[in-house]
C-alpha positions as CSV (number, residue, x, y, z in Angstrom):
1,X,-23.0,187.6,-19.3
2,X,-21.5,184.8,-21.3
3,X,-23.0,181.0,-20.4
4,X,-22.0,178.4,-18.2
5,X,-18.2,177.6,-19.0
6,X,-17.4,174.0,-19.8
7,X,-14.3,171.7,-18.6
8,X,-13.1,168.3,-19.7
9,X,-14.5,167.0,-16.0
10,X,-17.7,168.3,-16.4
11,X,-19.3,165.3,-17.6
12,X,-17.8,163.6,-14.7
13,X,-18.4,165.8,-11.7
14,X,-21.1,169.0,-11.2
15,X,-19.6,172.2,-11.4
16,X,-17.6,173.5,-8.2
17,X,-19.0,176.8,-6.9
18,X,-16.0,178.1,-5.8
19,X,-15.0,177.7,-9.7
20,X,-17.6,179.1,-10.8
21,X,-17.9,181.6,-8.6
22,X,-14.1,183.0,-9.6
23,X,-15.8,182.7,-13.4
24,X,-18.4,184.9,-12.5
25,X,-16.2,187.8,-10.9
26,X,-14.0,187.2,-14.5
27,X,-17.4,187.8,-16.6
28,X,-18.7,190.5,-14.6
29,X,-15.7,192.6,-13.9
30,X,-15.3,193.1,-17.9
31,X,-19.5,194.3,-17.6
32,X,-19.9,197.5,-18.8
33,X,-23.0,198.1,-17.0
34,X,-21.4,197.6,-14.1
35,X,-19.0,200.3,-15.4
36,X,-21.3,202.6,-15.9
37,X,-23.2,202.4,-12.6
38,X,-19.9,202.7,-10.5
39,X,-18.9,205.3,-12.5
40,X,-22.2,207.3,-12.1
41,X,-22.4,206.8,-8.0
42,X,-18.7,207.6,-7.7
43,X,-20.0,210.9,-9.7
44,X,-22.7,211.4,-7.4
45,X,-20.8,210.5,-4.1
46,X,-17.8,213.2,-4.9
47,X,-21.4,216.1,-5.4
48,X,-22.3,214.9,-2.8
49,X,-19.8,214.7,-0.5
50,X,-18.7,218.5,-1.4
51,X,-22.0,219.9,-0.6
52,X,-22.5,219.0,2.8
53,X,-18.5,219.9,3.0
54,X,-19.4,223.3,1.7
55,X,-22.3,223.6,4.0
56,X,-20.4,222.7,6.9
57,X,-17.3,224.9,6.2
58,X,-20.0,227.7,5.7
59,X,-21.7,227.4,9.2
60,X,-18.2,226.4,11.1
61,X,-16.8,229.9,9.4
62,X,-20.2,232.2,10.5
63,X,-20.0,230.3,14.0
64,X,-15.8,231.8,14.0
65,X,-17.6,235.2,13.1
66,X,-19.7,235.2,15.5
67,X,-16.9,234.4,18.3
68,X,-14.8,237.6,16.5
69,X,-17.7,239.9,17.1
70,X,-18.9,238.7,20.5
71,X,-14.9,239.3,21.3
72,X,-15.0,242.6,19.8
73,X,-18.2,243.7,21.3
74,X,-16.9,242.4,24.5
75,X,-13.7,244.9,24.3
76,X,-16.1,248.0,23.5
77,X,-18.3,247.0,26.8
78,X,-15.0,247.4,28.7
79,X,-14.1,250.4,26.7
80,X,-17.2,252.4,27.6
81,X,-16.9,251.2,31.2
82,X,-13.7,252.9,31.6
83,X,-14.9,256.0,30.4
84,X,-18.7,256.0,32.0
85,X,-16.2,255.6,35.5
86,X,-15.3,259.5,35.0
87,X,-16.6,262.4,36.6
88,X,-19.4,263.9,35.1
89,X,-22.3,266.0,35.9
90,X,-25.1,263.6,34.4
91,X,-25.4,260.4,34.0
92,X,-26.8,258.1,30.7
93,X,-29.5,255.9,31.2
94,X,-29.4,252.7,32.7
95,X,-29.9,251.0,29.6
96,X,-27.5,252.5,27.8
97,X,-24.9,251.8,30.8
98,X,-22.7,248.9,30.7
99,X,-21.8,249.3,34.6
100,X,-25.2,249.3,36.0
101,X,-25.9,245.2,36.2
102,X,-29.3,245.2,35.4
103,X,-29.2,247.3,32.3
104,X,-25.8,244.9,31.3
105,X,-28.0,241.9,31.8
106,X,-31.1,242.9,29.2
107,X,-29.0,245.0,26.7
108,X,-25.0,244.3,26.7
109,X,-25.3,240.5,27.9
110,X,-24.1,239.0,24.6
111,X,-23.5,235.5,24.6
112,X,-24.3,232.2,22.2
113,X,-23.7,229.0,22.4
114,X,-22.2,227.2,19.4
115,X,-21.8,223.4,17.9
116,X,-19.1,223.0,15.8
117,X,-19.4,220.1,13.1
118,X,-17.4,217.1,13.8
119,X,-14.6,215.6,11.8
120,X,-16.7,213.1,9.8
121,X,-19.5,215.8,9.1
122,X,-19.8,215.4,5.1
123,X,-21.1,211.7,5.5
124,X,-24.2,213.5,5.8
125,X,-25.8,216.3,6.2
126,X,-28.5,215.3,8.5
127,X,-30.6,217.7,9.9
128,X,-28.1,220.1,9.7
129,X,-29.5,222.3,7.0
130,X,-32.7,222.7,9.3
131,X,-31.6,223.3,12.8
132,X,-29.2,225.9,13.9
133,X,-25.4,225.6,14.6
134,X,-25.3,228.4,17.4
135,X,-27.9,229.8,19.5
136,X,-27.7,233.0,21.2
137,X,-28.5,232.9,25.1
138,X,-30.6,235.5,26.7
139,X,-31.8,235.8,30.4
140,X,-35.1,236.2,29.6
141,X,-35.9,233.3,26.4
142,X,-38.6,231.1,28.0
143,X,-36.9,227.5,28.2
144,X,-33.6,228.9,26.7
145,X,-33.9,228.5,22.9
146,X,-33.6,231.8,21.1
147,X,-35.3,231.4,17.5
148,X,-32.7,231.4,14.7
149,X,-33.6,231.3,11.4
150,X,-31.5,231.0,8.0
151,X,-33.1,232.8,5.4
152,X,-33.2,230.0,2.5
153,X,-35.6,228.9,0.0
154,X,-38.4,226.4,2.1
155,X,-38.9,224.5,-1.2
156,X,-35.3,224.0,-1.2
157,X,-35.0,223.0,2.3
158,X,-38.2,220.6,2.1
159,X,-36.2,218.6,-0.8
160,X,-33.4,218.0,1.1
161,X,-29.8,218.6,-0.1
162,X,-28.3,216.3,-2.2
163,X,-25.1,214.8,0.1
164,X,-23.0,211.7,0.3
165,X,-26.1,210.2,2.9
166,X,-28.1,210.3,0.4
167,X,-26.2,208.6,-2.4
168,X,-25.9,206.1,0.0
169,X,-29.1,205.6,1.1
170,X,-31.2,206.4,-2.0
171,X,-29.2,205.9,-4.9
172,X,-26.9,202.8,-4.1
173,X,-30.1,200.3,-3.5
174,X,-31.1,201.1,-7.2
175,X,-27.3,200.4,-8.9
176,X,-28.1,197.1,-7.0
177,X,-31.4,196.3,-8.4
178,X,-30.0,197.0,-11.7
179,X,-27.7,194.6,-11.5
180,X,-29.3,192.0,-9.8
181,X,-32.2,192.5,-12.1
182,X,-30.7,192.5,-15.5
183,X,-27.6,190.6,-14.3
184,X,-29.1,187.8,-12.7
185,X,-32.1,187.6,-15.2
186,X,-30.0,187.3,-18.7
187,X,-30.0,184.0,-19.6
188,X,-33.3,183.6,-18.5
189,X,-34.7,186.4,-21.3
190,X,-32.4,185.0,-24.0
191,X,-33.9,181.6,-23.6
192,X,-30.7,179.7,-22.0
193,X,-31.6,178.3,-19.1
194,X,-32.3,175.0,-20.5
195,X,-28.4,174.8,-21.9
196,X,-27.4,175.7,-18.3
197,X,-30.0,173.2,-16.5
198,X,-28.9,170.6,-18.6
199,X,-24.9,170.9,-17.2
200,X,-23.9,169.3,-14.0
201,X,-25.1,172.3,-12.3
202,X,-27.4,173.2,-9.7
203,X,-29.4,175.9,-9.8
204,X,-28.1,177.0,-6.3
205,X,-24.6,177.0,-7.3
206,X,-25.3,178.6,-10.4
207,X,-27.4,181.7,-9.4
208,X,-25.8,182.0,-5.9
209,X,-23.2,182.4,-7.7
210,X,-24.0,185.1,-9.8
211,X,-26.0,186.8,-7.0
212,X,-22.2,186.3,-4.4
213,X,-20.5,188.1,-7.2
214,X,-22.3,191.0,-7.7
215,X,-22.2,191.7,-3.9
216,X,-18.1,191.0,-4.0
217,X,-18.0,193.4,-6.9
218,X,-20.4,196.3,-5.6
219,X,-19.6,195.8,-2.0
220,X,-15.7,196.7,-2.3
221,X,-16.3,199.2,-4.9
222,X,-18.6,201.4,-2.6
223,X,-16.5,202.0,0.2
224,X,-13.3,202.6,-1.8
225,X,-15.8,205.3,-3.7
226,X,-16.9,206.6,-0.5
227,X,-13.3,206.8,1.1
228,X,-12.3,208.5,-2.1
229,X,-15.4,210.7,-1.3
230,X,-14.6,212.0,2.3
231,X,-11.1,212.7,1.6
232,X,-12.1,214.8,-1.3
233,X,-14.1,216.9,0.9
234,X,-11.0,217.4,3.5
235,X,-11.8,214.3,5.7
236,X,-8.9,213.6,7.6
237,X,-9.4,209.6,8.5
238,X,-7.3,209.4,11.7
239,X,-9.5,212.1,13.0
240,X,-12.7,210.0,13.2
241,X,-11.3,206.3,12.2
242,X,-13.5,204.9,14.7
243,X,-16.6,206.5,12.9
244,X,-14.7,205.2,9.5
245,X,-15.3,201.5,10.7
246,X,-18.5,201.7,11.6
247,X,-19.9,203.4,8.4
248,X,-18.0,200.7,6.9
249,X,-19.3,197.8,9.0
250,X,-23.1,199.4,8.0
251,X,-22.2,199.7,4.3
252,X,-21.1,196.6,3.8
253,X,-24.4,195.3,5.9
254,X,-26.7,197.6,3.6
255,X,-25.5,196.6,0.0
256,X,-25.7,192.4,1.6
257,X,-29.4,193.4,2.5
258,X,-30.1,194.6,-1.0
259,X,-27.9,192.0,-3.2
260,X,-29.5,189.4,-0.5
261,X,-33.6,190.9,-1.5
262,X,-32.6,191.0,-4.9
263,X,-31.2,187.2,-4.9
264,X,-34.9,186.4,-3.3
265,X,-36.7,188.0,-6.3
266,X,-34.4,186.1,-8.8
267,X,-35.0,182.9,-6.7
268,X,-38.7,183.3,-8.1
269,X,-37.0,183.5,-12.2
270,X,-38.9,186.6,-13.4
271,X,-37.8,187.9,-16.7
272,X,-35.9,191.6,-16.0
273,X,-38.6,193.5,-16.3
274,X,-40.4,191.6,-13.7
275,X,-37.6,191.9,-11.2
276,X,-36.6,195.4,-11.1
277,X,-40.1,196.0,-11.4
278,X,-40.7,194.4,-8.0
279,X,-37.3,195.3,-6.7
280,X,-38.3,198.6,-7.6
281,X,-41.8,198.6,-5.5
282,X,-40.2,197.0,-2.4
283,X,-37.8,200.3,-2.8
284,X,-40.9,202.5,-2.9
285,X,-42.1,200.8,0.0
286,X,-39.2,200.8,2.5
287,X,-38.0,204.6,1.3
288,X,-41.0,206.0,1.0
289,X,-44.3,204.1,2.4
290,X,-42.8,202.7,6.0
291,X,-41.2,206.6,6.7
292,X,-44.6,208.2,6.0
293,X,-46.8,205.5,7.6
294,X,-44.3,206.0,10.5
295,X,-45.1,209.7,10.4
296,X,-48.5,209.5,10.4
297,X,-48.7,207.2,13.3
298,X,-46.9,209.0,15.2
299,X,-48.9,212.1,15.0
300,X,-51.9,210.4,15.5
301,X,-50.3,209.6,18.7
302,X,-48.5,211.8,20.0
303,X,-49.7,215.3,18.9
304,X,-48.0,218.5,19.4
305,X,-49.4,221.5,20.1
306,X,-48.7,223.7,17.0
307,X,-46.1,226.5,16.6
308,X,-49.1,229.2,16.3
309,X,-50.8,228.0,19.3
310,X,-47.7,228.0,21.5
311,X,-46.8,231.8,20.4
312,X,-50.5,232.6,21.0
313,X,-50.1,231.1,24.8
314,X,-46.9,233.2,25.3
315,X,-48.3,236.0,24.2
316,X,-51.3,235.8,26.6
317,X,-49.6,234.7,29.3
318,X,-47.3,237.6,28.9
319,X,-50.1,240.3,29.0
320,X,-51.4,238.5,32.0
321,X,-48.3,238.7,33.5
322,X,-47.5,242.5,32.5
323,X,-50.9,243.7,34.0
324,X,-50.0,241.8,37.5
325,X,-46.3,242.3,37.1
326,X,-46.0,244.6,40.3
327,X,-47.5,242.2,43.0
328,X,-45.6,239.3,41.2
329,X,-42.8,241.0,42.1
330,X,-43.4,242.3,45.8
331,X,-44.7,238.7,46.5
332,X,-41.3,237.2,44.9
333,X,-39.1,239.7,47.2
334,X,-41.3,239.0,50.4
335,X,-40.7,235.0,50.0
336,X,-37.1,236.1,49.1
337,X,-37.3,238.1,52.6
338,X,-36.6,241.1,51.2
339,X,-39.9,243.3,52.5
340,X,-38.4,246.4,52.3
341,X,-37.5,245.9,48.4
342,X,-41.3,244.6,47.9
343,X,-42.3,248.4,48.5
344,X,-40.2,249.6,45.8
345,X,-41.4,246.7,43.1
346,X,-43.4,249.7,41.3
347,X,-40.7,251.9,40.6
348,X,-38.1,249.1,39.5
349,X,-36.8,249.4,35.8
350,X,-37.9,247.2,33.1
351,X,-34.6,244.8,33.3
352,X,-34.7,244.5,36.9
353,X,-38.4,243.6,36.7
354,X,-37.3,240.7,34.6
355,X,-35.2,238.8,36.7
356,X,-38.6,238.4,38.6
357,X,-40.8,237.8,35.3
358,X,-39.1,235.9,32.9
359,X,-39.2,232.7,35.5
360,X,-43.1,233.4,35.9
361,X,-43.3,233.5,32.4
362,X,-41.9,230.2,32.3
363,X,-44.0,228.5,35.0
364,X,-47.1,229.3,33.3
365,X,-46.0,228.1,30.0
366,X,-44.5,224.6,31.7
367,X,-47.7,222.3,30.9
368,X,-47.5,223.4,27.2
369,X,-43.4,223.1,27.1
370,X,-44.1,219.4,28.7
371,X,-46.8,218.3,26.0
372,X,-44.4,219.9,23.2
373,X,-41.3,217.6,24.9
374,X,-43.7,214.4,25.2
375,X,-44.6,214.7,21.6
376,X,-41.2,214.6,20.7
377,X,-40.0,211.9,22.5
378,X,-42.9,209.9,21.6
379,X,-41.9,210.4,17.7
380,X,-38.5,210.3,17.8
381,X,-38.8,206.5,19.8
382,X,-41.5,206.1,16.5
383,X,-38.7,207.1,13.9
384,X,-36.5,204.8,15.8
385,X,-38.8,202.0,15.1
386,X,-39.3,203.0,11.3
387,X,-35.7,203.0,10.8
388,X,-35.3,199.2,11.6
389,X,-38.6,198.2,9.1
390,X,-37.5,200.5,7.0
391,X,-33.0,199.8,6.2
392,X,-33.4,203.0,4.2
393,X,-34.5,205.2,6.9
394,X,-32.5,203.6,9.3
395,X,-28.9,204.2,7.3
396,X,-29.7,207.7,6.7
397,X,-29.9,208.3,10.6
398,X,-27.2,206.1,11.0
399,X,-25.5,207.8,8.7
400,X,-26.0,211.1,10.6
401,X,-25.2,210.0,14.0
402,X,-21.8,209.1,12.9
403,X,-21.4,212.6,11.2
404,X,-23.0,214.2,14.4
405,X,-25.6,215.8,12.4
406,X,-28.5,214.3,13.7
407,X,-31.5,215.6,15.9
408,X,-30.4,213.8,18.4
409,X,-27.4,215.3,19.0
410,X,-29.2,218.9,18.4
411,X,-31.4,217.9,21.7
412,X,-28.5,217.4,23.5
413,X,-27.1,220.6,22.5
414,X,-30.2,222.6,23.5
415,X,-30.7,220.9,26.8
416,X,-27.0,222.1,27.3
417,X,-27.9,225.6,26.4
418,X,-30.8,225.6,28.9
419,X,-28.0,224.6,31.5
420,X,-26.0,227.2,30.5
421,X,-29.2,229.8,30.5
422,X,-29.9,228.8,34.1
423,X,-26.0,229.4,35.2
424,X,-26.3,232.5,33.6
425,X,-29.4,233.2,35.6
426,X,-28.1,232.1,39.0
427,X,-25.3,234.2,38.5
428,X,-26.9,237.4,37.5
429,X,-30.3,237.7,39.3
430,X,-29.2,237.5,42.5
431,X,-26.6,240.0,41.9
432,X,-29.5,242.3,40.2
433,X,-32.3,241.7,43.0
434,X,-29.4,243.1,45.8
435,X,-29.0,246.2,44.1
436,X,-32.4,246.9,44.8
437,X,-32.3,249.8,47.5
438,X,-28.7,249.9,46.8
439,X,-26.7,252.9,46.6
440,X,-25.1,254.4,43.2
441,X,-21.4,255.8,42.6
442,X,-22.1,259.6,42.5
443,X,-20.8,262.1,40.1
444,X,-20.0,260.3,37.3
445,X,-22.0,258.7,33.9
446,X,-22.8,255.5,34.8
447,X,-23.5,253.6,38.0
448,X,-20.7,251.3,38.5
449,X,-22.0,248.8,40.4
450,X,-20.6,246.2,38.2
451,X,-17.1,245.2,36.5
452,X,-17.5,241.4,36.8
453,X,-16.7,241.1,32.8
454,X,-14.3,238.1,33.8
455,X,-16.5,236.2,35.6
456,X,-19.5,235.7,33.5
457,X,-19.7,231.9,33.2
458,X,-18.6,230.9,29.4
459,X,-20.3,228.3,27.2
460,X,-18.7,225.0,27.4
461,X,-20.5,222.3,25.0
462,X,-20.3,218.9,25.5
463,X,-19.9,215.9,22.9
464,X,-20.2,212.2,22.9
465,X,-16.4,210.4,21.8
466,X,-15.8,208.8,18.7
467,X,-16.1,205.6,20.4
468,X,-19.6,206.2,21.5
469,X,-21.0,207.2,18.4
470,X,-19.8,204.1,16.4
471,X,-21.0,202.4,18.9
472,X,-24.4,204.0,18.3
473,X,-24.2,202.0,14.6
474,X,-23.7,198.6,15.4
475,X,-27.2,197.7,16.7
476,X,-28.2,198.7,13.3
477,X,-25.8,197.3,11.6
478,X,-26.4,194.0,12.8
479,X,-30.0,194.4,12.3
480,X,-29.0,194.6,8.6
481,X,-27.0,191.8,8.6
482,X,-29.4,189.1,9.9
483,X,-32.2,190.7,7.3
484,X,-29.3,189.8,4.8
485,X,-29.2,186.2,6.5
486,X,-33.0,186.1,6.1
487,X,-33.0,186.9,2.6
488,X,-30.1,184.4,1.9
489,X,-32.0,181.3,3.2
490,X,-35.1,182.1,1.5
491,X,-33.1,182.3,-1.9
492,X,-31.6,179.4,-1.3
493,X,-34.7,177.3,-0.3
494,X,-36.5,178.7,-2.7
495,X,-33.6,178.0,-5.6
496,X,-34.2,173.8,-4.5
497,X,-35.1,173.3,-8.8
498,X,-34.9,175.1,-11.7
499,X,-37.8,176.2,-12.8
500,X,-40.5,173.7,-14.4
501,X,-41.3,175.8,-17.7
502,X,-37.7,177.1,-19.0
């Protein structure tokens, strides 16, 4: 940066900051650090931004697959019906029968549940890469979540993926420390802060300056990088404008927080290595020590039984259950009223027997379910906490709920499977449990007593608007905004002299 400038006035009248401020934008727009660093998170931001496209794309094209070959399987059900509905001298068994409702319900049901990503999905990739994007329903899955799994590398997955959140979040607080640290700490190293002091200058106008246009520089320059991003990656902007505006608003809010810190630091005139030094530590701190203190806290607090233990309890329960699964059933159909189907509850087939079961199963595993769900809710209100003492956290989850790939939205996507699991149920068990006793077509393969293909209720997934999740950001964003206040009044008490020793 090049010293103070000087005007014929200047020994008449201190130095407008409003002048020098438009001197400062000159000097620093020809920096080539500042080059470099936009050039290098513009980089990053376009890598970004296509990998989570890429992921995306991938898991929006296997979720189209999937709807292909549920269609096509759906086509070869009906297919078979036709023919099983023809005379014949024996019939197939009931599990391999597509007419007989109870063997259709345990081997030919074949239904899942998808979420498609949202218009603004490359922001970030959220939790996306960890939880699933469709879910297959079964009758019989205890609470309605099937497990899914993708077969990829765990170290991989641990690390994260590197996506446009990330940049954002990670990578754009240390282009700012950079700058503020070297920029805002030159003439101090080279020994000119005694030239400037002795000017018509204060030292509020002078730094603030410096430290106002570095923010008017970077600010501007990220979102017009990040635009440049998303529509790389095939964001279409009218699509999800609203989200836009508020990843905007919350930018804009995030590099003021870190400009603002960074202005506090240089309010106490270290040399450079000094302030990115303790730039550099408070970065540590909020990314990496608030998240981990948060984590620990809140398994102190809330903790969960483990995945082992709850697959040990299912499978116990479900040995109980299979060596009483007889008088559960009679004592099922006699509150149900049907005593003359209790006599039968030994000689019932396996998918049947289920409708009957499965529910049991589910009872006896309800305390462990509810401990799992309090444990969850207690940590997720925790990581809501973190995110606000730590404004890394807190973008990144920002960042995802405007891309819709946040946990959050994932629970409400499996408490809308586990509605659609128990419509499923309603629909089919009483239908199964009245065929109990129940006559059979004679003379031909399969049993026909059921053709009700059309009326299976279909998966429907719901989804918050645009509106609703920008409006999800602005808490946050004003959160960062009056840290960035904060930070500006400390800097500018603490800048009341220059320093003593120069």
């Amino acid at each position: 940066m090049s010293a103070l400038p000087t005007t014929a006035a200047s020994d008449a009248a201190p130095v407008n900051f409003a002048h020098l401020l438009r001197w400062e934008l000159r000097q620093l727009g020809r920096s080539r650090l500042l080059r470099t660093l936009l050039a290098l998170l513009g980089a990053a931001m376009l890598w970004g931004a296509h990998n989570g496209a890429a992921l995306h794309h991938a898991q929006d094209a296997a979720i189209e697959r999937s709807r292909a070959s549920d269609a096509a399987w759906a086509a070869q059900i009906r297919e078979r019906a036709r023919r099983y509905a023809e005379p014949a001298a024996e019939r197939v068994p009931y599990w391999q029968d597509p007419t007989d409702i109870a063997g259709f319900s345990r081997y030919f049901l074949r239904v899942h549940a998808d979420k498609p990503h949202l218009p603004l999905s490359p922001l970030a990739v959220g939790a996306s890469d960890l939880l699933p994007s469709r879910l297959p329903v079964k009758l019989e899955t205890p609470f309605g979540i099937e497990p899914a799994y993708d077969f990829e590398n765990p170290r991989g997955l641990a690390l994260g993926r590197f996506d446009l959140g990330f940049v954002l979040a990670q990578l754009l607080p240390i282009a700012a420390i950079l700058l503020v640290g070297l920029l805002a700490t030159f003439e101090r190293d080279h020994g000119m802060l005694r030239l400037i002091a002795a000017q018509r200058v204060s030292a509020r106008v002078w730094l603030g300056a410096r430290i106002a246009a570095i923010y008017l520089w970077l600010a501007p320059a990220v979102l017009a990088l990040t635009a440049a991003a998303l529509a790389a990656a095939g964001v279409e902007a009218g699509a999800a404008w609203r989200e836009l505006a508020a990843a905007a608003v919350l930018l804009l809010a995030y590099v003021a927080f870190w400009v603002a810190l960074g202005g506090v630091v240089a309010a106490a005139w270290p040399n450079a290595a000094g302030a990115i030094a303790t730039l550099a530590a408070l970065w540590a701190l909020l990314a990496v020590g608030v998240p981990m203190l948060g984590s620990a806290a809140a398994e102190r607090a809330w903790p969960a039984p483990s995945a082992v233990a709850y697959v040990d309890a299912q499978r116990r329960h479900n040995d109980a259950i299979a060596a009483q699964r007889d008088r559960i059933v009679a004592a099922q159909l006699c509150r149900n009223g049907r005593v003359d189907a209790a006599e039968r509850a030994a000689g019932l087939d396996y998918a049947t027997r289920l409708s009957f079961l499965a529910p049991e199963l589910e009872r006896r595993l309800a305390p462990l379910q509810r401990q799992r769900e309090r444990a969850r809710d207690g940590r997720e209100r925790v990581s809501v906490v973190a995110g606000y003492l730590s404004p890394t956290l807190g973008l990144q989850e920002a960042l995802a709920r405007l891309a819709g790939t946040d946990a959050q939205r994932h629970r409400a996507f499996e408490a809308q499977v586990r509605v659609y699991q128990q419509r499923l149920r309603d629909w089919f068990y009483p239908r199964i449990q009245r065929r109990i006793g129940a006559a059979s077509a004679d003379g031909t393969y399969g049993r026909l007593n059921f053709a009700e293909y059309d009326d299976i209720p279909a998966w429907h997934g719901g989804e918050r608007s645009g509106a609703q999740r920008a409006a999800m950001a602005w808490p946050f964003a004003l959160w960062l905004w009056a840290l960035s206040g904060i930070g500006i009044a400390l800097a500018w008490r603490r800048l009341r002299d220059w320093p003593t020793e120069l």
